[in-house]
N, C-alpha and C positions, 0 to 999 in steps of 0.2 A: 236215259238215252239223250245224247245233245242231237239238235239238229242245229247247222250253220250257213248263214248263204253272204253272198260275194256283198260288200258294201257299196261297190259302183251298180250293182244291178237292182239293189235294194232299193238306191236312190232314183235308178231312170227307169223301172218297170213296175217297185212294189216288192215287199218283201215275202210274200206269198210264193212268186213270180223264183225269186232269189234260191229257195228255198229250193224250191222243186228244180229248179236247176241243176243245184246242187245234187242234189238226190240222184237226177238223171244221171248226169255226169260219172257219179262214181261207178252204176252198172254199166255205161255205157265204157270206160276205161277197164273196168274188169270183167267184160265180155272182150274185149278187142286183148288184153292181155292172153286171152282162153283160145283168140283165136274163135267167136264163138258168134253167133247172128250177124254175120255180114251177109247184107243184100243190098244190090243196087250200089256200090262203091261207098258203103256207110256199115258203120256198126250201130245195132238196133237195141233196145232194152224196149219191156213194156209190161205194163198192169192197166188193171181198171181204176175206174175213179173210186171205186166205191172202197177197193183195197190202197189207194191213197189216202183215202182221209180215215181208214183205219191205222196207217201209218203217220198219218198226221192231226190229232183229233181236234185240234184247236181249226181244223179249216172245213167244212160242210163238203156232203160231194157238190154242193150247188157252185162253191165259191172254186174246191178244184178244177171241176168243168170250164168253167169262167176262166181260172188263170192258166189252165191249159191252151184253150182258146186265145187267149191276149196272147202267149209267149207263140204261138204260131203266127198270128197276124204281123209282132214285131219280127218276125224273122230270127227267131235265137235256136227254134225247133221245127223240125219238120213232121210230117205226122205217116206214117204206112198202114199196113195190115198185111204181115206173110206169115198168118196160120194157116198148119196145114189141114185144120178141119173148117166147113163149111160151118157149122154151126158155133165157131167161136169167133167173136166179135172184138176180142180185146184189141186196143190202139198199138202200135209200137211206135217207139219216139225214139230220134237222135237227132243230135246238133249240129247246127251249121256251123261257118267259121266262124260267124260272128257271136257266137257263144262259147267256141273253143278259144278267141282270142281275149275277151274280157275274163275268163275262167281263168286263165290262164296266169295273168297279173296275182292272182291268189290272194285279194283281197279283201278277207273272210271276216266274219263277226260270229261269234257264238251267241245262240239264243238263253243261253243262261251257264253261270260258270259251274264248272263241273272237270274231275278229275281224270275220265275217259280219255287219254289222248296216246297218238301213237310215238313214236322216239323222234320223231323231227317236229313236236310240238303240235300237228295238226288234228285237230276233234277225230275221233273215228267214228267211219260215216256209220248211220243206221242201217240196217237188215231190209231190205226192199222185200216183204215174206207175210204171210200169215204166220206163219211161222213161230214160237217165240224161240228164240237165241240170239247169244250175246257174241257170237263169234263168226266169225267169217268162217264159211264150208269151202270144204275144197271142192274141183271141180263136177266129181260124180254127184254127191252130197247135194251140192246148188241144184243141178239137174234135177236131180229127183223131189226138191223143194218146189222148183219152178212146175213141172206138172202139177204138183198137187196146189199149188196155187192157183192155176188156171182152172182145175176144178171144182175148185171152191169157190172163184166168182162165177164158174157157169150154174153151181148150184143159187148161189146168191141170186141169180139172175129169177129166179121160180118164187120166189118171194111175192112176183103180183100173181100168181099161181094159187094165194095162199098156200104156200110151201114155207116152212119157217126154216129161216138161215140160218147160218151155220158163221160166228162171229171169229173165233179163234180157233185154233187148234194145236195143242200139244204135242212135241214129236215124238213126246213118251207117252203119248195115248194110244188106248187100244182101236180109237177109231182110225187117228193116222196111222196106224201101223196094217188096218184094212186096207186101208183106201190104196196104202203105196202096195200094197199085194194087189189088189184089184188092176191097178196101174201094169204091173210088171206081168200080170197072167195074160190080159187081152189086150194092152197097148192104150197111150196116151185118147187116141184118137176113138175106142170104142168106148172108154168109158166117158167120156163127151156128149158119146153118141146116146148112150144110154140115159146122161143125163138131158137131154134134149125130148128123149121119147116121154118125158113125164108130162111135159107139154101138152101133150097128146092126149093123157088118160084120162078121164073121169073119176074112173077107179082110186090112181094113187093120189088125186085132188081131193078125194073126199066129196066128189058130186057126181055118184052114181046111185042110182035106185034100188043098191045093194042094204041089206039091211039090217048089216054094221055098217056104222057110219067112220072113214076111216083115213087118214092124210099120212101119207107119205114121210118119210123120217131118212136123215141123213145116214144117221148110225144101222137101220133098217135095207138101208139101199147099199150099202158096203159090205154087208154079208155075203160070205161066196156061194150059199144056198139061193140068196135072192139077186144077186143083181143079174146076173144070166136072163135071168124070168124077164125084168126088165128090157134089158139086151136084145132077146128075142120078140120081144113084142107081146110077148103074155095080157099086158095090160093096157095094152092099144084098144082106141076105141074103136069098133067094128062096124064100120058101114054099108049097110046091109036091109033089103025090104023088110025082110022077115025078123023078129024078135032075138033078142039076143039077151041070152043070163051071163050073168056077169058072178065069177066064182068069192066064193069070200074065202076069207084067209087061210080057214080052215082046209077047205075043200084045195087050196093050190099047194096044201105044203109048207103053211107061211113060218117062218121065225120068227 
């Protein structure tokens, strides 16, 4: 995979800075080709850090944070947040003029030479995705990437849960191929939901007085027998005077 960034921005921000420009840029021009995240007089694109620097592994989420932060200070990005679920956190970014104007001069450097390139010479950009593919999706395609990407950093996000994350994922696996049924059965926004009530549980942490001892699993949580259970609150901690048993796997039906 090459990545490429702009030579004059390399030089006046850091080639870190350059890079992710770049990057932005290209979702940011084929969302707007799509007609696709405008708000506020701006076409938007957006991920997490932590799915940056899985897109970029030569940069720490510490140093993406960082060079996110500097490119808004310099004025090249702006920064929003229009999800429609409360419980999602992800940043959206698009560009001012004054990063559409230096972009624009197209005065690129490739990070290493490589035979990837599209019929007018220019690198083809990388896959902004968990995702692995080497091709551009068309628009449904993206869509339905793009959700599952966002669920995948709100699972990430359960990681100081001890909840163990979930790194890549295959679009020929049987877990992605849950996850997008789960997607399509109850909508973007409840399995978010669902993934947020783990927060909450005890139970799918592994720190209840239940006794198996027992942590929650991504592939476990896509099943269409279980994730409901989640969904509904099954395994919400209950606050309450009186005593409360808490069911084990067996007893709920588990997969």
């Amino acid at each position: 995979m090459e990545h490429s960034f702009n030579i004059d921005i390399a030089a006046e921000y850091g080639i870190e800075c350059a890079i992710l420009l770049k990057h932005l840029y290209f979702w940011i021009k084929k969302n707007e080709a799509n007609d696709e995240n405008f708000f506020d007089g701006r076409y938007w694109t957006y991920n997490s850090v932590k799915a940056f620097s899985v897109l970029f592994p030569y940069m720490t989420e510490r140093k993406v944070r960082y060079t996110l932060e500097k490119m808004e200070e310099h004025g090249l990005i702006v920064v929003g947040n229009y999800n429609k679920s409360q419980y999602d956190r992800t940043k959206w970014y698009a560009l001012t003029d004054l990063a559409y104007s230096i972009l624009q001069k197209g005065n690129f450097h490739l990070t290493k030479t490589a035979n990837g390139k599209d019929a007018n010479g220019e690198p083809i950009p990388d896959i902004n995705t968990y995702i692995n593919t080497d091709n551009i999706l068309d628009s449904k395609e993206s869509n339905c990437q793009t959700e599952v990407r966002r669920c995948l950093d709100a699972w990430n996000a359960l990681e100081e849960y001890g909840i163990k994350a979930v790194s890549k994922v295959s679009n020929t696996s049987q877990r992605y191929q849950r996850l997008v049924a789960r997607i399509k059965e109850y909508g973007i926004e409840d399995v978010l939901k669902a993934i947020e009530k783990i927060k909450g549980s005890s139970f799918l942490q592994g720190k209840s007085n239940s006794r198996r001892a027992w942590v929650v699993t991504f592939d476990w949580f896509v099943l269409p027998n279980n994730f409901p259970k989640v969904l509904d609150g099954n395994y919400d901690d209950v606050k309450s005077d009186g005593p409360h048993e808490t069911k084990t796997l067996e007893e709920d039906g588990w997969q």
